[in-house]
ZAKEBA-33831 format. One record per residue (C-alpha): residue number from 1; residue in three letters; y, z, x. Coordinates in steps of 0.02 Angstrom, whole numbers, m for minus. Layout:
PT   k   r  north     up   east
PT NUM ala      Y      Z      X
...
END
This chain:
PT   k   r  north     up   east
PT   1 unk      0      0      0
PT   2 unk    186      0     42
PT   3 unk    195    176     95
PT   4 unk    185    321    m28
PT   5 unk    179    294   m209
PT   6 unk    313    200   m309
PT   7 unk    331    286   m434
PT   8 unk    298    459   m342
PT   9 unk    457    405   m233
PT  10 unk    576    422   m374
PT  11 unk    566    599   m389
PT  12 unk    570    627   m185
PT  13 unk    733    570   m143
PT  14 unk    786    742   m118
PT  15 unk    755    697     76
PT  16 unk    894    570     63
PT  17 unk    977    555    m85
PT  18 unk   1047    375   m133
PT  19 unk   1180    456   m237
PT  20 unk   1251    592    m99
PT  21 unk   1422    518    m73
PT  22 unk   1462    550   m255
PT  23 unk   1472    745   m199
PT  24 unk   1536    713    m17
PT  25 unk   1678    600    m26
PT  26 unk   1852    660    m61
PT  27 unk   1885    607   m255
PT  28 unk   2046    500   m246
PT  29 unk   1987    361   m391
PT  30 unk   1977    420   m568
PT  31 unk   1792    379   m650
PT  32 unk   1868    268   m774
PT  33 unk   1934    145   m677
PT  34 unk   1792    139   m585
PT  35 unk   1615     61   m576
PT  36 unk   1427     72   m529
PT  37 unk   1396    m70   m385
PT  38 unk   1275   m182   m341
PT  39 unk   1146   m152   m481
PT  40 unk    994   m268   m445
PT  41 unk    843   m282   m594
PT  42 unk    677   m337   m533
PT  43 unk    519   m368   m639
PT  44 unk    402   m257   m629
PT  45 unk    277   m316   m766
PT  46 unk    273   m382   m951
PT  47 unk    370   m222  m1018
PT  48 unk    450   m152   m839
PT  49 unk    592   m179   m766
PT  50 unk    652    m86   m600
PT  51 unk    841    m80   m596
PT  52 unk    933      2   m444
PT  53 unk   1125     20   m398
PT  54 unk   1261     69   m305
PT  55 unk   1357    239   m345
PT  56 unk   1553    213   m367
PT  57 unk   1663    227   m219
PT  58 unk   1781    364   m182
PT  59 unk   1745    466   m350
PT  60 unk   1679    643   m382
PT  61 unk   1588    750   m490
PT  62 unk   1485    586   m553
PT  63 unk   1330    686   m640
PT  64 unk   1232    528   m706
PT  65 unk   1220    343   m773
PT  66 unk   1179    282   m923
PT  67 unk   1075    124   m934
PT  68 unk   1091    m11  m1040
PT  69 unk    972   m166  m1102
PT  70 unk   1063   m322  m1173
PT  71 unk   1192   m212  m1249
PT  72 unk   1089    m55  m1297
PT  73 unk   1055    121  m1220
PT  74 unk    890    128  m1168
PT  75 unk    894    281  m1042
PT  76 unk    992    402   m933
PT  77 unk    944    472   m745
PT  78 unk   1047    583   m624
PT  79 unk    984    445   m464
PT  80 unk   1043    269   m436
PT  81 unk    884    181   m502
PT  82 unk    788    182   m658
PT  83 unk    620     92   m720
PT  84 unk    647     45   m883
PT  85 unk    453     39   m973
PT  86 unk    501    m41  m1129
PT  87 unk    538   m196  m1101
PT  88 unk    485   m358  m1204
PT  89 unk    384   m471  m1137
PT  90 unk    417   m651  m1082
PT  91 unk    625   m613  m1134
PT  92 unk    748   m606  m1028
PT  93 unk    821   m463  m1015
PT  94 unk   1030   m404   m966
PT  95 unk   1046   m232   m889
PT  96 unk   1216   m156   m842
PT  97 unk   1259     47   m801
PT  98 unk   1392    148   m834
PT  99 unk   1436    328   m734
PT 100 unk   1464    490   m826
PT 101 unk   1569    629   m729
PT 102 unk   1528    786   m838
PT 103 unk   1671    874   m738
PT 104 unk   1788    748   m797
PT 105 unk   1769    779   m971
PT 106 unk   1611    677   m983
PT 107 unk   1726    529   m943
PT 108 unk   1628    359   m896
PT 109 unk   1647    215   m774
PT 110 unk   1684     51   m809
PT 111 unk   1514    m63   m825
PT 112 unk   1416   m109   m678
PT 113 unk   1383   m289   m634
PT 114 unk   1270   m367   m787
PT 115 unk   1101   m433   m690
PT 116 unk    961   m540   m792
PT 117 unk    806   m553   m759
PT 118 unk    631   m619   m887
PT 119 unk    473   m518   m884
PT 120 unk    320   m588   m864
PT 121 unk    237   m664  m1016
PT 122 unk     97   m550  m1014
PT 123 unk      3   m427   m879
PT 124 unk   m153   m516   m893
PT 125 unk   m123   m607   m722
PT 126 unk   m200   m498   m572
PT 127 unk    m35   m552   m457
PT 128 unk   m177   m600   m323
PT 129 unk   m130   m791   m307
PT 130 unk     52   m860   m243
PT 131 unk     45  m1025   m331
PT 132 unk    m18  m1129   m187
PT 133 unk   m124  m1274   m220
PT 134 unk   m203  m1407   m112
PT 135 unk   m259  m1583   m196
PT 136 unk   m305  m1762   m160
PT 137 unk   m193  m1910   m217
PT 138 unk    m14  m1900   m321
PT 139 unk      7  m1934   m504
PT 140 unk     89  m2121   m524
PT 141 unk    238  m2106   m633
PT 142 unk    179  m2279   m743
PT 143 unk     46  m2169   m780
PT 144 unk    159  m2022   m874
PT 145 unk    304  m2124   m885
PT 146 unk    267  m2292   m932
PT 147 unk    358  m2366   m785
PT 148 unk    351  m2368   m574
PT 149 unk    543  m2376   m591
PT 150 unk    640  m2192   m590
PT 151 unk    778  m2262   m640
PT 152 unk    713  m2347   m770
PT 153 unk    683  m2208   m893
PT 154 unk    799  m2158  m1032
PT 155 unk    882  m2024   m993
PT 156 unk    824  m1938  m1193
PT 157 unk    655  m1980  m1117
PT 158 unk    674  m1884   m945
PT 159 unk    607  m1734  m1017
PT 160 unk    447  m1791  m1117
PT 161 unk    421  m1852   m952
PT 162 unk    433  m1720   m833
PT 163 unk    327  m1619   m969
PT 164 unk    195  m1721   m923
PT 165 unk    210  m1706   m727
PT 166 unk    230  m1521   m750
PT 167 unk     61  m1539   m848
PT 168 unk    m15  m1652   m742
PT 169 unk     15  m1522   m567
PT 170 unk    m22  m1366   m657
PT 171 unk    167  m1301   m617
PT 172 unk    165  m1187   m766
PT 173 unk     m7  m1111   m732
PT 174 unk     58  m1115   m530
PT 175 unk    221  m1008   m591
PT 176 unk    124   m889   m696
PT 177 unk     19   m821   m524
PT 178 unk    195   m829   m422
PT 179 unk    277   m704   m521
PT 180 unk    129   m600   m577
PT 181 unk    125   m593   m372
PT 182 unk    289   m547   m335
PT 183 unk    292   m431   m475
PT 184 unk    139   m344   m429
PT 185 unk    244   m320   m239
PT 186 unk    379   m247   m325
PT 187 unk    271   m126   m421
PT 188 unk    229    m49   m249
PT 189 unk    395    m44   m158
PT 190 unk    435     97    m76
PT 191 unk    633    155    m76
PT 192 unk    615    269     97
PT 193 unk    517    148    188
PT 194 unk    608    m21    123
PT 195 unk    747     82    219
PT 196 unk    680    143    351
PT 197 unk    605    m26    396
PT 198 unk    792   m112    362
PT 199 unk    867      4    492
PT 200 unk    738    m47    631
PT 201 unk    746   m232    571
PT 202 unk    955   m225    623
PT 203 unk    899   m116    770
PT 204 unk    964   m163    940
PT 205 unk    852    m25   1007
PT 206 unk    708   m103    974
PT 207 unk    725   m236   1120
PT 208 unk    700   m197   1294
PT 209 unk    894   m219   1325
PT 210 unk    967   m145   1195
PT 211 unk   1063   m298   1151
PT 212 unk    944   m403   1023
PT 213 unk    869   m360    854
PT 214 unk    754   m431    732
PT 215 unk    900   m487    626
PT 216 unk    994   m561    777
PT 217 unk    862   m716    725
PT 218 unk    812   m662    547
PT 219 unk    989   m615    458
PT 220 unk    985   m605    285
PT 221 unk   1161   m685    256
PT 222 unk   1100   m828    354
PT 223 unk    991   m967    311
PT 224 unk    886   m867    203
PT 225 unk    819   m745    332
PT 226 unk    867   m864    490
PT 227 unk   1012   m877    612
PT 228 unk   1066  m1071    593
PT 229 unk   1024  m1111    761
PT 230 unk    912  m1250    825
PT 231 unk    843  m1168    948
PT 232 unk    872   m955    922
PT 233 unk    954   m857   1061
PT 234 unk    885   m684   1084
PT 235 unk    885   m579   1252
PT 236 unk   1036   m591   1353
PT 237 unk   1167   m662   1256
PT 238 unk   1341   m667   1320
PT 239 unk   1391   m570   1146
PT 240 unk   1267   m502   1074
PT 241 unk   1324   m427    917
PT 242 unk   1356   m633    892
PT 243 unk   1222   m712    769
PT 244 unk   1221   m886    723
PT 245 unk   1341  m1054    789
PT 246 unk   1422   m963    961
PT 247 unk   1286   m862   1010
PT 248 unk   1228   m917   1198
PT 249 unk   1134   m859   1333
PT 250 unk   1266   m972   1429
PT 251 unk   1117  m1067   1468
PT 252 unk   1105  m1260   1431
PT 253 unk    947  m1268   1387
PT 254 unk    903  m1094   1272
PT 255 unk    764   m999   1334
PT 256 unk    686   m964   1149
PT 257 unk    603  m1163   1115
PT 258 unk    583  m1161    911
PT 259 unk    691  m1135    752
PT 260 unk    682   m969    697
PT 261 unk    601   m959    502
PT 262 unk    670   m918    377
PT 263 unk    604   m722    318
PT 264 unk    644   m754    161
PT 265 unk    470   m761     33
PT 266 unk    368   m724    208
PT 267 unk    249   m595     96
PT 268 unk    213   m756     m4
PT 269 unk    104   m814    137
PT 270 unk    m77   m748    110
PT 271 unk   m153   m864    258
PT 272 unk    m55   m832    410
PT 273 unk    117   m803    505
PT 274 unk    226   m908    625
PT 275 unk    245  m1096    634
PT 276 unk     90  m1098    730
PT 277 unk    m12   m975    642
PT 278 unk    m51   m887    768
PT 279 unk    m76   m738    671
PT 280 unk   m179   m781    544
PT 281 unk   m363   m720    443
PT 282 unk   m504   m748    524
PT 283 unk   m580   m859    387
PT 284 unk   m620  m1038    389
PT 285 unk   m529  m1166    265
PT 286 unk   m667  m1223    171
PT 287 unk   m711  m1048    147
PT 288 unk   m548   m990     71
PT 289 unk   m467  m1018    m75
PT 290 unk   m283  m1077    m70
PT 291 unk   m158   m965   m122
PT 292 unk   m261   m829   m163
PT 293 unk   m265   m654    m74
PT 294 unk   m405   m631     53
PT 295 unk   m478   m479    108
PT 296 unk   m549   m592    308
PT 297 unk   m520   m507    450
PT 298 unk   m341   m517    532
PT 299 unk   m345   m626    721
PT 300 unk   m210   m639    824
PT 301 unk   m161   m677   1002
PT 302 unk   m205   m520   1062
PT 303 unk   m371   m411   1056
PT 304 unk   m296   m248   1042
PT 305 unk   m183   m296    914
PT 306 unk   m307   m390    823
PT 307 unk   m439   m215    840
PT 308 unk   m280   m142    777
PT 309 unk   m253   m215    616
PT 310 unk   m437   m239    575
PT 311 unk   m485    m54    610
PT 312 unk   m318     57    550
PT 313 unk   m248    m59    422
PT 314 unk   m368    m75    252
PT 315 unk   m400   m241    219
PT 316 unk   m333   m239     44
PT 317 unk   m153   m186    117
PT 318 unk    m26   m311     50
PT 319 unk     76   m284    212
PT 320 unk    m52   m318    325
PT 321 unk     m4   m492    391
PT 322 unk    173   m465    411
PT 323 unk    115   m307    497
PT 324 unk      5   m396    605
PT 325 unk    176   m513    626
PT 326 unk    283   m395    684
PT 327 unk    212   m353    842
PT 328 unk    244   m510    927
PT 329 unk    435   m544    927
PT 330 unk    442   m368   1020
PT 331 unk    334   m432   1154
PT 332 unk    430   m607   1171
PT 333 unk    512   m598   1337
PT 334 unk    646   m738   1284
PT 335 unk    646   m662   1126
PT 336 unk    676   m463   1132
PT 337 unk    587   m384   1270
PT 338 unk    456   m436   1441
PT 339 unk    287   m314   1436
PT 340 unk    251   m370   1601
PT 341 unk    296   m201   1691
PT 342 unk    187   m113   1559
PT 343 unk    m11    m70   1562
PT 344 unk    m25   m195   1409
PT 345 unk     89   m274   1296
PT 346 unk     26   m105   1156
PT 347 unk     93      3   1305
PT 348 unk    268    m83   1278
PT 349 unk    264    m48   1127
PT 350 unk    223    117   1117
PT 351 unk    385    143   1238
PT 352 unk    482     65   1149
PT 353 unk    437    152    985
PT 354 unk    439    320   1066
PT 355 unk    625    272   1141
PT 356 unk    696    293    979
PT 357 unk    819    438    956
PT 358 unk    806    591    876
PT 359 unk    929    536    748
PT 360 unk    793    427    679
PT 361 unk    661    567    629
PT 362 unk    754    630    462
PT 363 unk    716    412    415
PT 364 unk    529    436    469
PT 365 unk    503    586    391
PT 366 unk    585    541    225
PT 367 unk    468    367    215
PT 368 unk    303    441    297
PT 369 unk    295    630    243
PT 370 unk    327    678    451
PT 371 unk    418    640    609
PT 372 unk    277    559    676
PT 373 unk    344    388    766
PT 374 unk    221    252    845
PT 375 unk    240     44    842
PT 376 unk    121     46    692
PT 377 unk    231    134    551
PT 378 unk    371     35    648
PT 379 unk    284   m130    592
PT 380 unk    227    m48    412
PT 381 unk    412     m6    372
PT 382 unk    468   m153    430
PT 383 unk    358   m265    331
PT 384 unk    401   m165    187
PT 385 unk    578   m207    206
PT 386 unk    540   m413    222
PT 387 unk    422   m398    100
PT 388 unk    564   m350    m27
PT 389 unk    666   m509     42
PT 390 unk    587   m620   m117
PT 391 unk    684   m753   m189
PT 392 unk    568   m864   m325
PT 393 unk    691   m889   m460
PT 394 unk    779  m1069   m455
PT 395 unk    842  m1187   m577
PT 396 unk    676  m1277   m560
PT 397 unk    570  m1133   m594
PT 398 unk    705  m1104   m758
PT 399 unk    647  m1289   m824
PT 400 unk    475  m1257   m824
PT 401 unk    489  m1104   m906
PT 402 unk    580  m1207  m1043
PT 403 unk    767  m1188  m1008
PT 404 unk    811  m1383  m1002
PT 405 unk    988  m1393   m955
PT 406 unk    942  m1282   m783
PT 407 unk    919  m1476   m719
PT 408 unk   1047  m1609   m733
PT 409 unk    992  m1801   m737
PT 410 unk    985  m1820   m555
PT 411 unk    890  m1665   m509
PT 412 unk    758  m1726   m655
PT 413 unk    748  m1930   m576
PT 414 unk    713  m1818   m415
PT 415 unk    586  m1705   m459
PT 416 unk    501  m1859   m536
PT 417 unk    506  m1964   m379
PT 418 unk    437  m1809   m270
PT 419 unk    300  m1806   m378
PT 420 unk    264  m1969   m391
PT 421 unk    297  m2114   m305
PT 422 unk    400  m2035   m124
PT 423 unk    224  m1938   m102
PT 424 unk    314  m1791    m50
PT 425 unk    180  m1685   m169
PT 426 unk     25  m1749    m49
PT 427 unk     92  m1587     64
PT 428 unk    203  m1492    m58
PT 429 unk    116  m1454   m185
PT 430 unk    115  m1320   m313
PT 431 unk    250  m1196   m338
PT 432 unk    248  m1133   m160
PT 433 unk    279  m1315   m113
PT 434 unk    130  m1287     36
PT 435 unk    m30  m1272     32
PT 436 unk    m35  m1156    211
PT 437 unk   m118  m1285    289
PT 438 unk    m33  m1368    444
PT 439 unk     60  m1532    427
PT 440 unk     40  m1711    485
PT 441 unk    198  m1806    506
PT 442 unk    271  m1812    714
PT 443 unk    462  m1711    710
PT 444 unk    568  m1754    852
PT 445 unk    565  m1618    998
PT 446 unk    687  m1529   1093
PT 447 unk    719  m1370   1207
PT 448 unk    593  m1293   1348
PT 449 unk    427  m1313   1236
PT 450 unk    481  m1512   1177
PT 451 unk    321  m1573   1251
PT 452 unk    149  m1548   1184
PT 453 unk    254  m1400   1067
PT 454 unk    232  m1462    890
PT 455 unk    176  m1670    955
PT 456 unk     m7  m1643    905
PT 457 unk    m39  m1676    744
PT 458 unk    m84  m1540    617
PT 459 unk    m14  m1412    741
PT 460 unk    119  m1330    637
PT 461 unk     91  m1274    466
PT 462 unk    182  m1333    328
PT 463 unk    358  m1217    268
PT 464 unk    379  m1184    103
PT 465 unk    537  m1273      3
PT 466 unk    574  m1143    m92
PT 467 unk    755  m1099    m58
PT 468 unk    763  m1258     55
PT 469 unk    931  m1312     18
PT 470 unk   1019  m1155    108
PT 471 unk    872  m1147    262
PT 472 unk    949  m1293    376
PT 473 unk    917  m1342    510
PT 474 unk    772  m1402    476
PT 475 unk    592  m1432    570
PT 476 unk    514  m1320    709
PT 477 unk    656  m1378    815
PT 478 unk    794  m1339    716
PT 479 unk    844  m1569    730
PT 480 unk    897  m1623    559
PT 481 unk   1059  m1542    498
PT 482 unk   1026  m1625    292
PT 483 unk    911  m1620    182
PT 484 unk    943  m1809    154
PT 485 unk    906  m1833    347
PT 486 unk    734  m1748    316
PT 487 unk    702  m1879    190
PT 488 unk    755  m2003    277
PT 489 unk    645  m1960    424
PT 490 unk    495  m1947    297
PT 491 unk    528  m2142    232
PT 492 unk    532  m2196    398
PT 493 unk    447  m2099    567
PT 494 unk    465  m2218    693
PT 495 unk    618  m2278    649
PT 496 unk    681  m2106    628
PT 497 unk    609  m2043    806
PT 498 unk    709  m2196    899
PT 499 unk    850  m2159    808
PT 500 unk    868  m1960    822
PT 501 unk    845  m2008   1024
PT 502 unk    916  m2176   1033
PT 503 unk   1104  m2107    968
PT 504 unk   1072  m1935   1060
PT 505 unk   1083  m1851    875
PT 506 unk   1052  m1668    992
PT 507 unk   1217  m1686   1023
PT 508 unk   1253  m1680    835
PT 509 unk   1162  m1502    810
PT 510 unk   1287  m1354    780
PT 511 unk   1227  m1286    928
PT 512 unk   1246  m1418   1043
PT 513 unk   1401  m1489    991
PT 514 unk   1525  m1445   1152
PT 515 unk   1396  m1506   1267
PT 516 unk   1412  m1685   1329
PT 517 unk   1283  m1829   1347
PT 518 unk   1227  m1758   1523
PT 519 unk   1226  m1601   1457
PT 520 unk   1119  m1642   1285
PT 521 unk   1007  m1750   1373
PT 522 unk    927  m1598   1481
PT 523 unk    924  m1506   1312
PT 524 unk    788  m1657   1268
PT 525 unk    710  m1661   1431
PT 526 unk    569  m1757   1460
PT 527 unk    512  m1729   1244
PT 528 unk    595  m1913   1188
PT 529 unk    480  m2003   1299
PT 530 unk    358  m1876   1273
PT 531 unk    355  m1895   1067
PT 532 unk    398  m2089   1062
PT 533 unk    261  m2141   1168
PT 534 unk    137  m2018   1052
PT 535 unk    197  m2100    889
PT 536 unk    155  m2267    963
PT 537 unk    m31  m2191   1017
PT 538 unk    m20  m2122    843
PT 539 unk     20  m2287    747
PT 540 unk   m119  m2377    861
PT 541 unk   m241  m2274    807
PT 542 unk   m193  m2278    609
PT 543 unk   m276  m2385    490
PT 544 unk   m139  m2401    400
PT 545 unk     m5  m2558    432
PT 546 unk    166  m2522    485
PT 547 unk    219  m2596    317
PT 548 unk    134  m2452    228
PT 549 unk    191  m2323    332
PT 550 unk    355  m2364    289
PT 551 unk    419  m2303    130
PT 552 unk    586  m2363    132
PT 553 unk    670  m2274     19
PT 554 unk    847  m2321    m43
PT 555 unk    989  m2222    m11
PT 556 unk    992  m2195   m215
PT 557 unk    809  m2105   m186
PT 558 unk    854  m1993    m57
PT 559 unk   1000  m1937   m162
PT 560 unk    882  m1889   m289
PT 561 unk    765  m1788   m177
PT 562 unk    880  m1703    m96
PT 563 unk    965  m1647   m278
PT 564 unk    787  m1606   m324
PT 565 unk    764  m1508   m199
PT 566 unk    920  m1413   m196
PT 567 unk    878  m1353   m351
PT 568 unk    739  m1253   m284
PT 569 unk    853  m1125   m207
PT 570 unk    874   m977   m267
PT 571 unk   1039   m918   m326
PT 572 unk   1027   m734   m266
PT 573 unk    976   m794   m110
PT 574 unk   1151   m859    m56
PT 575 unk   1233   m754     42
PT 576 unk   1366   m629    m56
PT 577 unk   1251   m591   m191
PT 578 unk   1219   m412   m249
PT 579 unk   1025   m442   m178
PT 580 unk   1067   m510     m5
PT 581 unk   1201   m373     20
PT 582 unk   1077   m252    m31
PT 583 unk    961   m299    136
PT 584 unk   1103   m289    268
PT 585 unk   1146   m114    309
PT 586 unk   1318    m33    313
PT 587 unk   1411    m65    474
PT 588 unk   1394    134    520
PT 589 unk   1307     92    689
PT 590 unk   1145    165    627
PT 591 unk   1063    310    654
PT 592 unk   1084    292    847
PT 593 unk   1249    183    869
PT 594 unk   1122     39    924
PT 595 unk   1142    m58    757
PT 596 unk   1167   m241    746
PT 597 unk   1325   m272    662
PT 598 unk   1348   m456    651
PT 599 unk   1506   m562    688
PT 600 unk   1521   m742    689
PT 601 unk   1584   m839    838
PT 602 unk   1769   m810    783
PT 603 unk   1726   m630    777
PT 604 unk   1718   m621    585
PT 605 unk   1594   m483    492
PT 606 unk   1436   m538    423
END
C-alpha cells in the first residue's frame, strides 16, 4: 500500500496539522472577505469523492469548513479535507467550501474555488487494468464512415461516425479500467507520505552535491513532470536552482544524453520504467497481459536492488515499480550523484539517506509511525508523491463519455484520421495511447549517447500521449519542438532524418539556440551519419517499397492530428492550476534549507 491507511490518516494529522497556520498567524484579514484555497476533488469511487484545500491566509480563530455538493451542504470537518461518501454515481459532481470562525461570531469565508469532477459509473471495475491495449491492423474509415476521404464527411455526420470508431477500439470499455485505476490509487493515498515524498522529490540534499534534485529534471510546472530540455542538465550546473531553457553545465555537449520524461501518469505504467525499461517485471510478453497489473518479479540493472524489491516490497504493492525507479537517478553520476567511491551503489545510498538532517525526522515520523530513515522509505514516499501526479481527464476522454461539444470539427476529422487511415493507432492504441511495448520507427539522435542510443529498432518503449500537447520536446532526444513536426516525421522517416540533419535543425532546439553551426554540429557528433546510414540498412532490409513507407500526409492532415492530439491534454495539468500548485512545495527552503526552489533563466519563480 501507499503507507498507512487512508482513511486511518485523516484522523492522525495531529503530527502535522494541514490547518496550523489558522492558529499561528497574526489575524490581519477579516474571515469574510476571505476564502478557502486550492480545493482539489478527486474520485474516489461510484459514491466517493476526496476533496482537500487550502486554509485562508492571514485569518484567525477559523474553527471549521463547511462542504458543499453542487450547491448543497453535505458535511462539516475541523481539517482541510473531507471524503464525501454520498455521492451519485456516473454524475458529475461541483464541490466548493466555505470557513466558519466561531470566534468571529460564527462569521464565514467567502466560497472556495468550485472544482468538478464525475464518479465512476459503478464500482464493479477491480481498477487492475490502465486501459492499454495491443492489436493487429487499424479500422479503415470507408468501413465506419462510408468514405477514405476525412474531409469528406458531413460535419452532422462526424459524430455517428466517431461513435463507431469509439466502438470499433473499445475506447469506452478502455476508459472504464483507466479511471476505476486511478480511482482505486487515490483510494490509498496517503496525506503524510504524499508529503514527505514531495519534500525529498524538491530535495537538493538528495544528490551528492547538494546542488540537483529530482525535480531539477521532473518539475511539475514544466512539461508535465519534465524540464523542457532536449537533453536534461543535472550535476554541476552553473545555477542550479535554474530548471528548464538556461540551465547549463557550461558544457557544449550536456553530460545527461536523453530527454527527461515526463512524471506525469508514471503509476499508469504496470510493465516497466524509463525509456529503456530497464526496470521492468520479470515476465515475458506473451505471458502478460497488456495493461493489466502483474504480480512478476521486479528486474532491474542491479542485483541488490532487484533482491531488494523482490524480497522487502510485496508483490501486490501498487508503488512497487516506481519504487524500484527511484533508485537509479540517485546513482546517475551525470545525473545527481557518482557511487564510485562507495562499497556498492546501495552503500551510496544508504549515505545519502542517512545525510539527511535532523529537521527531517518530525516528516518521517509523521508518514511512517518513527524516525527511522533508510533509501527504501525514501523511494516509498517518493513514489507516493508521483504516484498522485495523475492527469486522465481531457476533452477527448469528455467525448467518449458523451459530452459532444468537448471536440470541435477539427479535433473530430483528427481523431478520425489517427484511427484510421495515418495508422497512428498500430502503436497508440487504447486509452493509454501505448501498449508498453517498445517502438519501431528510427528518431534522429543527438548528445553523448547519439550512437547505438535509441538507433536499434524496438529499443525504446513507446510514451504515452496522454497530456502530449504540453510534454515537448519530443522523442528520447528531446529533437522535435511541435507536435506537427512529430507528424511530419511519422509521414515521412527518411525524408525527415535528412532534413532534421541536412538544415542542422539542433540548432533550432531551445537549448541549443546560442550555439553556432560549429558549435551544434559537436552536439550531433558522429549520430547523423550514424542514424542515416542505419535507416538506409533499415529500408534495404524492408519488404516494403519506399512508396509505401511514405505516407505523405498533407499539411491539412497534420493540422488535424496535431488538434487531435492536443485535445488529449489534460486541463489541470497546465501549469497554474490548483492540482499542479498543489505538488510544488512552498518556497520555505525545506526542512533543511536544501530545497529546490526553481527560477527560470531570467531569474523568475516557478
Amino acid at each position: 500500500m501507499f503507507g498507512k491507511n487512508y482513511r486511518r490518516s485523516i484522523y492522525q494529522l495531529v503530527l502535522i496539522p494541514i490547518f496550523i497556520g489558522a492558529f499561528t498567524v497574526q489575524a490581519n484579514i477579516p474571515i469574510e472577505v476571505s476564502a478557502p484555497e486550492q480545493l482539489i476533488a478527486k474520485v474516489h469511487s461510484a459514491t466517493e469523492v476526496g476533496l482537500n484545500w487550502q486554509a485562508p491566509k492571514d485569518v484567525e480563530g477559523v474553527t471549521g469548513y463547511r462542504i458543499f455538493r453542487d450547491g448543497k451542504r453535505v458535511g462539516r470537518t475541523k481539517m482541510t479535507f473531507f471524503i464525501d461518501t454520498s455521492a451519485s454515481p456516473n454524475v458529475e459532481h461541483a464541490y466548493h467550501v466555505v470557513a466558519v470562525a466561531k470566534g468571529q461570531g460564527r462569521k464565514v469565508s467567502l466560497p472556495s474555488n468550485i472544482d468538478s469532477v464525475r464518479t465512476l459509473k459503478s464500482d464493479d471495475n477491480e481498477g487492475m487494468r490502465n486501459g492499454s491495449v495491443i492489436r493487429v491492423g487499424i479500422a479503415r474509415l470507408v468501413d465506419h464512415c462510408g468514405t477514405n476521404d476525412i474531409d469528406a464527411i458531413p460535419e452532422q455526420e462526424l459524430d455517428t461516425c466517431m461513435d463507431k470508431l469509439i466502438e470499433h477500439y473499445t475506447l469506452r470499455e478502455g476508459l472504464a479500467d483507466m479511471q476505476a485505476y486511478a480511482a482505486r490509487y487515490r483510494r490509498q493515498e496517503d496525506s503524510e507520505l504524499i508529503e514527505l515524498g514531495k519534500r525529498l522529490f524538491f530535495s537538493k540534499a538528495l544528490s551528492q552535491n547538494f546542488d540537483t534534485s529530482c525535480a531539477s529534471c521532473h518539475h511539475p510546472a514544466e512539461s508535465c513532470g519534465s524540464d523542457g530540455l532536449s537533453l536534461s542538465v543535472g550535476v554541476n550546473a552553473n545555477d542550479p536552482d535554474v530548471m528548464g531553457p538556461g540551465r547549463t553545465d557550461g558544457q557544449i555537449v550536456p553530460s545527461v544524453g536523453r530527454s527527461s520524461p515526463q512524471i506525469c501518469n508514471s503509476a499508469l505504467w504496470v510493465d516497466s520504467m524509463f525509456w529503456d525499461q530497464r526496470v521492468r517485471l520479470r515476465e515475458a510478453n506473451r505471458d502478460s497481459e497488456v495493461g493489466t497489473v502483474s504480480t512478476a518479479d521486479i528486474q532491474t540493472p542491479e542485483l541488490t536492488v532487484t533482491r531488494l524489491m523482490n524480497e522487502e516490497v510485496e508483490n501486490t504493492d501498487p508503488l512497487r515499480l516506481l519504487m524500484a525507479q527511484a533508485h537509479f537517478p540517485i546513482t546517475a553520476p551525470a545525473e545527481m550523484g557518482d557511487p564510485s567511491g562507495f562499497e556498492s551503489p546501495q552503500a551510496y545510498r544508504e549515505f545519502i539517506a542517512q545525510r539527511l538532517s535532523q529537521e527531517w525526522k518530525p516528516y518521517f515520523h509523521a508518514a511512517f509511525g518513527d524516525e527511522q530513515v533508510n533509501f527504501l522509505r525514501i523511494a516509498r514516499a517518493m513514489s507516493a508523491y508521483q504516484a498522485s501526479f495523475m492527469f486522465i481527464d481531457n476533452p477527448f476522454f469528455d467525448y467518449i463519455d458523451g459530452e459532444r461539444q468537448k471536440l470541435n470539427e477539427a479535433e473530430k476529422r483528427g481523431a478520425m484520421f489517427f484511427y484510421t487511415g495515418a495508422g497512428c493507432a498500430n502503436c497508440h492504441d487504447g486509452v493509454m495511447f501505448t501498449p508498453e511495448r517498445t517502438r519501431g520507427p528510427l528518431y534522429p539522435q543527438i548528445g553523448v549517447h547519439g550512437v547505438a542510443d535509441g538507433n536499434f529498432k524496438n529499443q525504446f518503449r513507446m510514451p504515452s500521449l496522454l497530456n502530449v500537447g504540453i510534454t515537448a520536446p519530443y522523442g528520447d532526444k528531446g529533437v522535435f519542438t511541435t507536435l506537427e513536426r512529430v507528424i511530419e516525421h511519422y509521414s515521412d522517416v527518411t525524408g525527415s532524418l535528412e532534413r532534421f540533419y541536412g538544415e542542422n535543425e539542433t540548432c533550432g532546439l531551445a537549448q541549443f539556440q546560442h550555439l553556432n553551426a560549429e558549435q551544434c554540429a559537436q552536439v550531433v557528433g558522429d549520430a547523423g551519419e550514424y542514424v542515416l546510414a542505419l535507416n538506409a540498412q533499415n529500408r534495404a532490409a524492408s519488404d516494403r517499397s519506399d512508396e509505401a513507407i511514405v505516407r505523405g500526409f498533407t499539411p491539412q492532415q497534420v493540422g488535424y492530428l496535431a488538434a487531435f492530439l492536443r485535445a488529449l491534454t489534460d486541463p489541470e495539468a497546465v501549469a497554474g492550476s490548483n492540482e499542479i500548485n498543489a505538488l510544488i512545495p512552498p518556497r520555505d527552503g525545506g526542512p533543511d534549507g536544501h530545497q529546490f526552489d526553481a527560477i527560470n533563466r531570467e531569474g523568475e519563480a516557478l
